[in-house]
DRENPA-3360 file (N, C-alpha, C; in nm, 2 decimals, always signed):
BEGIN
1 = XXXXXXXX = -1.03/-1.93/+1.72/-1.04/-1.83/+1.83/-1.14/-1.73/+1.79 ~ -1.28/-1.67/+1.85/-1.31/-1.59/+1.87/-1.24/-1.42/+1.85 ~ -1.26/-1.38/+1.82/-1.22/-1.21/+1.76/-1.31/-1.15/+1.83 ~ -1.46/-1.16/+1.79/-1.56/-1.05/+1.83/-1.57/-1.06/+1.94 ~ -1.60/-0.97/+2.02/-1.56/-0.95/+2.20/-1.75/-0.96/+2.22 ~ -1.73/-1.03/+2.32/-1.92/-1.07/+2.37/-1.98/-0.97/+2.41 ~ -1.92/-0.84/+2.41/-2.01/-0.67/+2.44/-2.09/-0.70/+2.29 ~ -2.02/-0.71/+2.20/-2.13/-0.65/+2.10/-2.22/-0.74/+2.06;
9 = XXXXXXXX = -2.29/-0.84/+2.09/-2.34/-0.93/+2.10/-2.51/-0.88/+2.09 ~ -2.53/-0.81/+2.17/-2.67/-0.72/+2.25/-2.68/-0.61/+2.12 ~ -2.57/-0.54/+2.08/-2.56/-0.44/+1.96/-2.70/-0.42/+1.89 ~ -2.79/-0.33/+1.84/-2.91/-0.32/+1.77/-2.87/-0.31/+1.64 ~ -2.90/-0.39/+1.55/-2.86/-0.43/+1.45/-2.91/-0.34/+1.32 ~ -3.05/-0.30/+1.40/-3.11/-0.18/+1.34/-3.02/-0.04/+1.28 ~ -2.91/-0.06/+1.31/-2.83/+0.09/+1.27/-2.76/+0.06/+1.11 ~ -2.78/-0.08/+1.14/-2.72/-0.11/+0.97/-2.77/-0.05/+0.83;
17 = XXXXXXXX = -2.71/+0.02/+0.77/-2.79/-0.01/+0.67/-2.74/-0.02/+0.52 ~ -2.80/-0.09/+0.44/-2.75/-0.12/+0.30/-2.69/-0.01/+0.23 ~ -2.55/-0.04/+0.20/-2.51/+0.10/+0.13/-2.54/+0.12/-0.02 ~ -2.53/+0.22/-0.07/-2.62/+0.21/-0.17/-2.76/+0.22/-0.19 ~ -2.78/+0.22/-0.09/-2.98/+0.18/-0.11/-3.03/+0.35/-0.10 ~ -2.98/+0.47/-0.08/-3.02/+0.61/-0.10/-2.98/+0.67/-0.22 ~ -3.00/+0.75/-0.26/-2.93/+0.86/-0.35/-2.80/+0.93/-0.30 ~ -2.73/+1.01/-0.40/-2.65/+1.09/-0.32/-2.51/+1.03/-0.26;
25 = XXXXXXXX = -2.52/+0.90/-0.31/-2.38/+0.84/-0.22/-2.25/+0.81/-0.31 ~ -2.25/+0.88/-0.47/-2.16/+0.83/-0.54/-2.06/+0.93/-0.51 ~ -2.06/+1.05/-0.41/-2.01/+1.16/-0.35/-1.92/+1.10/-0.22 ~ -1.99/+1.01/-0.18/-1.91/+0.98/-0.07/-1.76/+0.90/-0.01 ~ -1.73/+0.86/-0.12/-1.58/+0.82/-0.11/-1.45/+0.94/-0.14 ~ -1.51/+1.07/-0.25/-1.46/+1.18/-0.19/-1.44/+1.25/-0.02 ~ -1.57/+1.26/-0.03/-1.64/+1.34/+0.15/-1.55/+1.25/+0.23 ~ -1.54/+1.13/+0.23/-1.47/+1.04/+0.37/-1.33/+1.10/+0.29;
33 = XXXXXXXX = -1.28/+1.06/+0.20/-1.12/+1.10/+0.17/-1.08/+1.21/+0.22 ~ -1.16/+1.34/+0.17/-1.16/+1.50/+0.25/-1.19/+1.48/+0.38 ~ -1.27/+1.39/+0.46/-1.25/+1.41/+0.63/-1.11/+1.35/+0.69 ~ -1.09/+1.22/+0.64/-1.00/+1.14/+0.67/-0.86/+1.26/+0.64 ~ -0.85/+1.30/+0.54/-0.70/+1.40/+0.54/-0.70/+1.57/+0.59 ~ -0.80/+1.58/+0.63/-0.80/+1.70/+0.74/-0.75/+1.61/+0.89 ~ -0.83/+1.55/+0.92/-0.77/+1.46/+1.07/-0.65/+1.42/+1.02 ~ -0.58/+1.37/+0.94/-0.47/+1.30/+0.96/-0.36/+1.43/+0.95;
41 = XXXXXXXX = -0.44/+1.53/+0.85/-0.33/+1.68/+0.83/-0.32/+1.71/+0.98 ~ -0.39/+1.78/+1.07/-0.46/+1.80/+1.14/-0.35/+1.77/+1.31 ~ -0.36/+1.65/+1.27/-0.24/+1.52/+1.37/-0.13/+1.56/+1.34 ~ -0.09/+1.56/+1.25/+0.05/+1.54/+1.18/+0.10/+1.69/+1.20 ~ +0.03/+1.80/+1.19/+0.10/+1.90/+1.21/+0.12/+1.92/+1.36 ~ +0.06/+1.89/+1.46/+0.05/+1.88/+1.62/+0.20/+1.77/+1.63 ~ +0.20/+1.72/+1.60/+0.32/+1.63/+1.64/+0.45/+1.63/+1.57 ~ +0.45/+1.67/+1.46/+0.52/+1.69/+1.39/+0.63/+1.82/+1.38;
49 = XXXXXXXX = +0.53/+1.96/+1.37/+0.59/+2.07/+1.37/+0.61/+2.12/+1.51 ~ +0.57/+2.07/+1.55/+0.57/+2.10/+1.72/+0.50/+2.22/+1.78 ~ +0.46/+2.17/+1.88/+0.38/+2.30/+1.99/+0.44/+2.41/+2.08 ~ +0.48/+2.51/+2.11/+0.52/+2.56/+2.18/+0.40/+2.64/+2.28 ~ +0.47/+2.58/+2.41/+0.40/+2.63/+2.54/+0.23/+2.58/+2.52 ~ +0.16/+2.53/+2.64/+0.04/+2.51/+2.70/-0.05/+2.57/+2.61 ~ -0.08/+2.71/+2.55/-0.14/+2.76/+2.50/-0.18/+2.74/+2.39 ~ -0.08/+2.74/+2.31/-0.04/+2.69/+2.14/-0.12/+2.51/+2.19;
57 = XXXXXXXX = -0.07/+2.43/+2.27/-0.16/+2.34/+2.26/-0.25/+2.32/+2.33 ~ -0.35/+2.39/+2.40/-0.44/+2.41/+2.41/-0.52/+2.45/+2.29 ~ -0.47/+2.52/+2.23/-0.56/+2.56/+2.07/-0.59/+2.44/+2.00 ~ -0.46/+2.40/+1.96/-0.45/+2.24/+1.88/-0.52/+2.18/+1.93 ~ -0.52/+2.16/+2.03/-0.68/+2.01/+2.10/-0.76/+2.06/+2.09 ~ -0.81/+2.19/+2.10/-0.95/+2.23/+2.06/-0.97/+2.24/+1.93 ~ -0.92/+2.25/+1.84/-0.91/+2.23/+1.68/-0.97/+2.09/+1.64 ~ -0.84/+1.99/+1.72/-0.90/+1.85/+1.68/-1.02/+1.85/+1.76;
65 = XXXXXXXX = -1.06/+1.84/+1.86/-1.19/+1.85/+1.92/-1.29/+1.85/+1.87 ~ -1.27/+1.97/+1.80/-1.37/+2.03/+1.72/-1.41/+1.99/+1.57 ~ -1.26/+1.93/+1.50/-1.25/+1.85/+1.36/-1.32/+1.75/+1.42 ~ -1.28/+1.63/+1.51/-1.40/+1.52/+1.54/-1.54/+1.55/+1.55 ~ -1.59/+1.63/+1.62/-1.72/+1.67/+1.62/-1.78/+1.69/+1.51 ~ -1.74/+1.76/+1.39/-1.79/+1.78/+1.27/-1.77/+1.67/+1.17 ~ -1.68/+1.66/+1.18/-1.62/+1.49/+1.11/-1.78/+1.37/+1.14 ~ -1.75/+1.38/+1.30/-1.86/+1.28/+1.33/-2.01/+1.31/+1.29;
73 = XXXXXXXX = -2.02/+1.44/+1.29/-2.17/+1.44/+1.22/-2.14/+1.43/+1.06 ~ -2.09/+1.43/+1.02/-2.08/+1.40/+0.88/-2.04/+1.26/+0.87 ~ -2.04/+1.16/+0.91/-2.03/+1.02/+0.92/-2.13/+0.97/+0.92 ~ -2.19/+1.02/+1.04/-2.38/+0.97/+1.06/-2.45/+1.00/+0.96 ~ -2.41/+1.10/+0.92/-2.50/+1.15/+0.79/-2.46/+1.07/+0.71 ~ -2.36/+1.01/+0.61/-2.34/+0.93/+0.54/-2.41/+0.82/+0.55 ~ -2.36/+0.70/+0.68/-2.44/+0.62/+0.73/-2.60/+0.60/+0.70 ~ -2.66/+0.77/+0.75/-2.79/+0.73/+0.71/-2.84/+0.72/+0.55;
81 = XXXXXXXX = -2.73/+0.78/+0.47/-2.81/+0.77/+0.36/-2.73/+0.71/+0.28 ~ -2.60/+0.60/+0.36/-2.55/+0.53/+0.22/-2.55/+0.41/+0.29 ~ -2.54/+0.41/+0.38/-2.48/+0.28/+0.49/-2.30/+0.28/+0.48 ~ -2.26/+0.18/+0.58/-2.10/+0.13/+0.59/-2.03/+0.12/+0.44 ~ -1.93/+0.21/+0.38/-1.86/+0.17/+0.21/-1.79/+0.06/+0.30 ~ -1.78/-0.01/+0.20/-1.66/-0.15/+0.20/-1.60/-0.20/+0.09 ~ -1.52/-0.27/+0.10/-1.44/-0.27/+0.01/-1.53/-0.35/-0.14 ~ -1.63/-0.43/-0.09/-1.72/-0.46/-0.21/-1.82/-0.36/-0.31;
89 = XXXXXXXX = -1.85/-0.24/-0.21/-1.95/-0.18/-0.23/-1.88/-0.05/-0.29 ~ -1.76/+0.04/-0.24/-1.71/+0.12/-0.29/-1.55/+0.07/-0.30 ~ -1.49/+0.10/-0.21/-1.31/+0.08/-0.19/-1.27/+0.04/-0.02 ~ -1.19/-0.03/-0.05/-1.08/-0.01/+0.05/-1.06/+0.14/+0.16 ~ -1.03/+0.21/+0.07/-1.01/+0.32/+0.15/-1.09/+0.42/+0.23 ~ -1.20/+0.37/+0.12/-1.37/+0.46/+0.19/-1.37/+0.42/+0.32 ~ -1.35/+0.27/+0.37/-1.41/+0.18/+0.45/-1.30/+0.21/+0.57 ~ -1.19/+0.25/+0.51/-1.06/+0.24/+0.63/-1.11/+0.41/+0.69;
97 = XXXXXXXX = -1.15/+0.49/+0.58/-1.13/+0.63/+0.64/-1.28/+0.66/+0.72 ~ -1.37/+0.57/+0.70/-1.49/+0.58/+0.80/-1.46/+0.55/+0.93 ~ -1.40/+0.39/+0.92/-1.30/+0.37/+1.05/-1.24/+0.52/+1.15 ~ -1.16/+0.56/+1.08/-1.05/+0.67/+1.14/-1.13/+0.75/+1.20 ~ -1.25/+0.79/+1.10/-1.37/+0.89/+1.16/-1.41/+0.85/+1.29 ~ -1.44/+0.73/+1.30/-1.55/+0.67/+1.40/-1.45/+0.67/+1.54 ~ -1.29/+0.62/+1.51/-1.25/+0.60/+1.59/-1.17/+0.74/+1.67 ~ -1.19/+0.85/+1.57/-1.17/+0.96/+1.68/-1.30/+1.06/+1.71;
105 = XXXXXXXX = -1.41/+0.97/+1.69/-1.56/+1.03/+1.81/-1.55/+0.96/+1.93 ~ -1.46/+1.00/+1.98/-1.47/+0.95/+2.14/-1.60/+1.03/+2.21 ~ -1.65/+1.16/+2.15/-1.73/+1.20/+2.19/-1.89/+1.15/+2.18 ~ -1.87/+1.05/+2.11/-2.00/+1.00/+2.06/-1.98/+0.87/+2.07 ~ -2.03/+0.79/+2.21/-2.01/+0.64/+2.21/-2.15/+0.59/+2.14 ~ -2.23/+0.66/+2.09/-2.34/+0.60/+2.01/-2.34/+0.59/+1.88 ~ -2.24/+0.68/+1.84/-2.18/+0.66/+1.67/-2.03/+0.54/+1.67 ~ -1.98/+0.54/+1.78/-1.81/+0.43/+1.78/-1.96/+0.35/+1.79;
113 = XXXXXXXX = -2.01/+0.29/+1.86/-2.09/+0.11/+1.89/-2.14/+0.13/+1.74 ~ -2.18/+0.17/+1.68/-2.28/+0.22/+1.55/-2.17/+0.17/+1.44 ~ -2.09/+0.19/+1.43/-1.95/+0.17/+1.36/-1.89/+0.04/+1.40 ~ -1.87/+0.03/+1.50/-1.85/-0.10/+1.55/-1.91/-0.23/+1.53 ~ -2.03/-0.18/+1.54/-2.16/-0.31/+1.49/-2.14/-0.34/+1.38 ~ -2.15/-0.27/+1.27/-2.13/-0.28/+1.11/-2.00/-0.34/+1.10 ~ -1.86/-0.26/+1.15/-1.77/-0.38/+1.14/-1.81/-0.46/+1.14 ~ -1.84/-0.52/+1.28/-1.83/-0.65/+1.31/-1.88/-0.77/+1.18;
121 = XXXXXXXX = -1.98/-0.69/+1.18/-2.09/-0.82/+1.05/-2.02/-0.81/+0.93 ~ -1.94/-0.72/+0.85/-1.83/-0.71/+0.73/-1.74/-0.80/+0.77 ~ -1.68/-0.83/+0.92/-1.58/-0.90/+0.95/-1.63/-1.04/+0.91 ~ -1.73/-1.04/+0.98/-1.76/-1.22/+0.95/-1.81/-1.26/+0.83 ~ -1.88/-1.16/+0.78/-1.90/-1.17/+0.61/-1.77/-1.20/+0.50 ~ -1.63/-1.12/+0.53/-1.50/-1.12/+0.51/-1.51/-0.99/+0.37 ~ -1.59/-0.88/+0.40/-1.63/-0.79/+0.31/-1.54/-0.66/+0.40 ~ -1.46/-0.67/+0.47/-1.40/-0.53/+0.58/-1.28/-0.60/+0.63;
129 = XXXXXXXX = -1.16/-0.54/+0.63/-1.03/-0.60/+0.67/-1.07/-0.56/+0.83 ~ -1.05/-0.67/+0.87/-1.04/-0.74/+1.06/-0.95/-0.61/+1.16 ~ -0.86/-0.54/+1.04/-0.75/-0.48/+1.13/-0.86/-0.38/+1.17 ~ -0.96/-0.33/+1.12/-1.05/-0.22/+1.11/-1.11/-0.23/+1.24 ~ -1.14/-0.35/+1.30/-1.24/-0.40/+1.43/-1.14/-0.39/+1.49 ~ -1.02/-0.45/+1.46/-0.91/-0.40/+1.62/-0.90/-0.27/+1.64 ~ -0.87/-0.20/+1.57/-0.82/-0.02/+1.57/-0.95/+0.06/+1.72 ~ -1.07/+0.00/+1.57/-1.19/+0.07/+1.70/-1.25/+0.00/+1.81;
137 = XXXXXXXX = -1.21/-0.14/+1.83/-1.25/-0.20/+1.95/-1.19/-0.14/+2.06 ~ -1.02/-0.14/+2.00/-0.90/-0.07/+2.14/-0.95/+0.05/+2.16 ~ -0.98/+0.13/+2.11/-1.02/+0.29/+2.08/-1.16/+0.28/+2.25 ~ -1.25/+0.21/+2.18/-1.34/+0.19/+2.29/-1.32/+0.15/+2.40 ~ -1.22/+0.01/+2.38/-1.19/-0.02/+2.51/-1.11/+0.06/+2.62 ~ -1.02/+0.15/+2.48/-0.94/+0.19/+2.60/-1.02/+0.33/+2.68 ~ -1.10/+0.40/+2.57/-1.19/+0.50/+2.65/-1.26/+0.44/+2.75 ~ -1.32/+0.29/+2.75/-1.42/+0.28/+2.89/-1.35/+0.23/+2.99;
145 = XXXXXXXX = -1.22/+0.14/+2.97/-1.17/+0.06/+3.08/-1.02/+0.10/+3.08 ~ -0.94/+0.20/+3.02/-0.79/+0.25/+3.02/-0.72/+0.11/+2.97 ~ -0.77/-0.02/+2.87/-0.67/-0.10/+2.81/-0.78/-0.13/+2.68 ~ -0.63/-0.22/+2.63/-0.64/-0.21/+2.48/-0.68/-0.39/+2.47 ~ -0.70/-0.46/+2.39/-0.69/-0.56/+2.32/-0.58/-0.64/+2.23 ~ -0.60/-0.54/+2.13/-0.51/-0.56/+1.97/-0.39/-0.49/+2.01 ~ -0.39/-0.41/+2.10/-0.22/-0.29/+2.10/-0.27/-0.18/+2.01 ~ -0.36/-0.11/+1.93/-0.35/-0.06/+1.81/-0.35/+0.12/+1.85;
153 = XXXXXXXX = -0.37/+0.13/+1.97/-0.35/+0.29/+2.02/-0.20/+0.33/+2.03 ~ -0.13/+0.37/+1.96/+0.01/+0.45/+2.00/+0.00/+0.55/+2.09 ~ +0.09/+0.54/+2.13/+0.09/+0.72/+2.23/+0.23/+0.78/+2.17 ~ +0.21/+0.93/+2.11/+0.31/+0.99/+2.07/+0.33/+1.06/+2.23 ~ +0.47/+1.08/+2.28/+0.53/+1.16/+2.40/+0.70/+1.18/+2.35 ~ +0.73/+1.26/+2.45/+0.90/+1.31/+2.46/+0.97/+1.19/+2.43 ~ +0.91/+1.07/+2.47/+0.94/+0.95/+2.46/+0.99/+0.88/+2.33 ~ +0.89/+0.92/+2.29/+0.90/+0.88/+2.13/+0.74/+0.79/+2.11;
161 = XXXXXXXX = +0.73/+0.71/+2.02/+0.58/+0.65/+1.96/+0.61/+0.52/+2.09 ~ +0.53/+0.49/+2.18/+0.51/+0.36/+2.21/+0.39/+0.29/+2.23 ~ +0.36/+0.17/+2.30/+0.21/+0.14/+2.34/+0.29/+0.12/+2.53 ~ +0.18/+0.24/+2.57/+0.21/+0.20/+2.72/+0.17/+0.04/+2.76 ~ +0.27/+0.00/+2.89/+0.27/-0.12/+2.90/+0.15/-0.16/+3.01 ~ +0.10/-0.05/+3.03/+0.00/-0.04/+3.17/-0.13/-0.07/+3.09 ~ -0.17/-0.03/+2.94/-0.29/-0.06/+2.92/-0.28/-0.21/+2.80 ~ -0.18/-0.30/+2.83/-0.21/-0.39/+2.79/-0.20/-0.56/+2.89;
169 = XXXXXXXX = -0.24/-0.63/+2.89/-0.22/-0.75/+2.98/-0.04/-0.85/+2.94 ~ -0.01/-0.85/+2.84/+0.11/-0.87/+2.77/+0.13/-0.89/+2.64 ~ +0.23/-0.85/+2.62/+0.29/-0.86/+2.48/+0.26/-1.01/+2.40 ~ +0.28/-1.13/+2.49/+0.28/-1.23/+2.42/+0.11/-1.28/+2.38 ~ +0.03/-1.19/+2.46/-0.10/-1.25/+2.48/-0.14/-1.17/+2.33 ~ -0.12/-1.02/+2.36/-0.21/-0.95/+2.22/-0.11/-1.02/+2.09 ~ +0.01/-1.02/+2.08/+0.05/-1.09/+1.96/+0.00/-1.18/+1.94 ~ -0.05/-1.24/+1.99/-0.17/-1.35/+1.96/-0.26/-1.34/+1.88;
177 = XXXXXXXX = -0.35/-1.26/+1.99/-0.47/-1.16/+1.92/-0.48/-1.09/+1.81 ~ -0.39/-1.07/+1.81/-0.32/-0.96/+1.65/-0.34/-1.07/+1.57 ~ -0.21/-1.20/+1.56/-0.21/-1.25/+1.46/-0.33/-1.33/+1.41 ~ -0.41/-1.34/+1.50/-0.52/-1.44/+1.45/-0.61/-1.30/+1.33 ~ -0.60/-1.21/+1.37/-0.68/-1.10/+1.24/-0.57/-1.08/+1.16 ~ -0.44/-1.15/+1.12/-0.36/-1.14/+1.02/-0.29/-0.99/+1.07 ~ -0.29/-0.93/+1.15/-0.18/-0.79/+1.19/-0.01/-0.86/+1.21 ~ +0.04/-0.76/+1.21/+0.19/-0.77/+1.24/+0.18/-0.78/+1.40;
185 = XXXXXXXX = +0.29/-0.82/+1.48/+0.33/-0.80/+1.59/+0.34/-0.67/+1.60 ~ +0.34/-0.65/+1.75/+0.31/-0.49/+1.79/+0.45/-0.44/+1.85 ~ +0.58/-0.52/+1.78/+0.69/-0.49/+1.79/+0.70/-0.44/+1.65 ~ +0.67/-0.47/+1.55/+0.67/-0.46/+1.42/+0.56/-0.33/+1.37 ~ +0.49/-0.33/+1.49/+0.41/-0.23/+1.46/+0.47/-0.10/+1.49 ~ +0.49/-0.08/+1.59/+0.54/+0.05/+1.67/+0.68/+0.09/+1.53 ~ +0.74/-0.02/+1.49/+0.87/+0.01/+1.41/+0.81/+0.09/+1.31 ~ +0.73/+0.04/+1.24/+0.67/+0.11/+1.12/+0.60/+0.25/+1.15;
193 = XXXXXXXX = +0.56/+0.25/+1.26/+0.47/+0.38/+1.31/+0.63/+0.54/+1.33 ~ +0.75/+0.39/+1.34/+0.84/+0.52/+1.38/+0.93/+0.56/+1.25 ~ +0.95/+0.45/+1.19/+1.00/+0.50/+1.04/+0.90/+0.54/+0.93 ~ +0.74/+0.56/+0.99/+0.70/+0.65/+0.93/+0.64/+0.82/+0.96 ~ +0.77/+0.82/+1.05/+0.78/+0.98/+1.17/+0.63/+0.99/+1.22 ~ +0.54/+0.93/+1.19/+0.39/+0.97/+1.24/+0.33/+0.82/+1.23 ~ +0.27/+0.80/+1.36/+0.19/+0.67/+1.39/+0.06/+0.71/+1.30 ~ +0.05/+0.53/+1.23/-0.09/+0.55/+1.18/-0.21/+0.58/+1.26;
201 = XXX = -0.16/+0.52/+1.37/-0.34/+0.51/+1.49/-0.28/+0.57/+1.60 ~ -0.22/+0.67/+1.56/-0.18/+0.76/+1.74/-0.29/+0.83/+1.83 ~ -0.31/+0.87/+1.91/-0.42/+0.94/+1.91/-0.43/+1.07/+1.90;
% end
């Protein structure tokens, strides 16, 4: 089965570039660790400690707002002068926490496709874990079309952690889709996202 979705097909390939190939990039698995745990701090205190009244979260979403925006220029900047880390070239984790960057620039659909493209080609090379292309495909899809693919958007509410059932086609279809990139079921997912009081990919 097919994974890579035929939008990115057209993708300019031109945004790739060899990591490693600038100066200045033995810094960068720090820089992404420090962006990646301000966003995740960031989240985790908004949902966690809780908001009181419209106001207090109106601050908080301008906070994060404003952490993505800075975050996302400091990605691009990486990008241009290291290219995509992966797990061959630096770590695991560099590669997951560029992800997280990319996938909360909703503001910047020219840095998510930009991110997205580079997945994609790690995926088929087998140099970038696949779960990385689900996270930010849904992320995209769900900003242009209100549905998901993989399931990988949580929504934290009063409710508790779920995946609305409106932005998916069905349970049995994405478990599919999941398993063919080796993910858990997205019953198995949501479980883990709640006995870890904070979803990994909430938004």
């Amino acid at each position: 089965m097919k994974i890579i979705c035929a939008y990115l097909l057209p993708i300019l390939f031109s945004f790739i570039f060899n990591a490693g190939a600038s100066e200045n990039c033995s810094s960068v698995p720090d820089e992404l660790d420090q962006m990646a745990t301000a966003d995740q701090s960031l989240r985790y205190d908004g949902h966690n400690i809780g908001l009181k009244g419209p106001e207090e979260r109106a601050d908080w979403n301008l906070k994060v707002q404003t952490l993505n925006h800075v975050n996302g220029e400091k990605l691009k900047s990486i990008l241009d002068r290291c290219g995509w880390p992966s797990e061959e070239t630096l770590d695991g984790r560099s590669s997951s926490a560029a992800q997280l960057i990319a996938q909360h620039s909703d503001h910047d659909d020219q840095l998510q496709m930009r991110a997205l493209a580079v997945i994609e080609g790690r995926v088929r090379n087998g140099t970038v874990d696949p779960k990385q292309f689900a996270h930010l495909s849904d992320r995209i899809q769900l900003r242009r079309t209100g549905k998901q693919i993989y399931g990988t958007q949580l929504l934290v509410s009063n409710e508790g952690i779920t995946l609305p059932s409106t932005e998916i086609d069905d349970i049995d279809s994405v478990n599919k889709r999941r398993k063919a990139l080796g993910m858990e079921s997205v019953e198995a997912y949501i479980a883990q996202a709640k006995e870890s009081q904070f979803g990994k990919v909430t938004r």
